[in-house]
N, C-alpha and C positions, 0 to 999 in steps of 0.2 A: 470236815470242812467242805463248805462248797461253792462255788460264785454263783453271782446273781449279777442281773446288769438293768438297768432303767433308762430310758427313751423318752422326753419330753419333745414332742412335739408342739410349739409354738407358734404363734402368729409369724413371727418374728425370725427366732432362733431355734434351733435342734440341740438339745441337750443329750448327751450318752454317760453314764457312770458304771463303771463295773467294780463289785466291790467280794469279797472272800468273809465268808462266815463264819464263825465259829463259838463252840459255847451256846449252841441255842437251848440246850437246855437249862443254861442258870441264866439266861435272860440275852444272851446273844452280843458277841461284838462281833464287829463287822472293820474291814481295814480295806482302805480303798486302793484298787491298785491301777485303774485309771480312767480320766474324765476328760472330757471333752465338749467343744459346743461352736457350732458352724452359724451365721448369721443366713438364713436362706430366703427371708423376708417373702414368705408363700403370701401374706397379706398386703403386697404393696400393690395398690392399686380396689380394695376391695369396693371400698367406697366411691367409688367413681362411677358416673353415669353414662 
């Protein structure tokens, strides 16, 4: 088994999941063990002159 973890970086929001492998050799399941998402809205204002 092994975790893996993903970071979405958005306009908007920040996304985090970390999740535990296992099985990859018959095709892999994976079970989450924990996700998260901050609103940090790095785009407000982009559009502005």
């Amino acid at each position: 088994m092994s975790r893996v973890a993903a970071i979405d970086c958005g306009t908007n929001s920040i996304r985090l999941l970390i999740a535990e492998i296992s099985g990859a050799e018959s095709g892999g399941n994976f079970r989450e063990l924990y996700r998260t998402m901050e609103i940090v809205r790095l785009g407000q204002g982009v559009d502005k002159n």
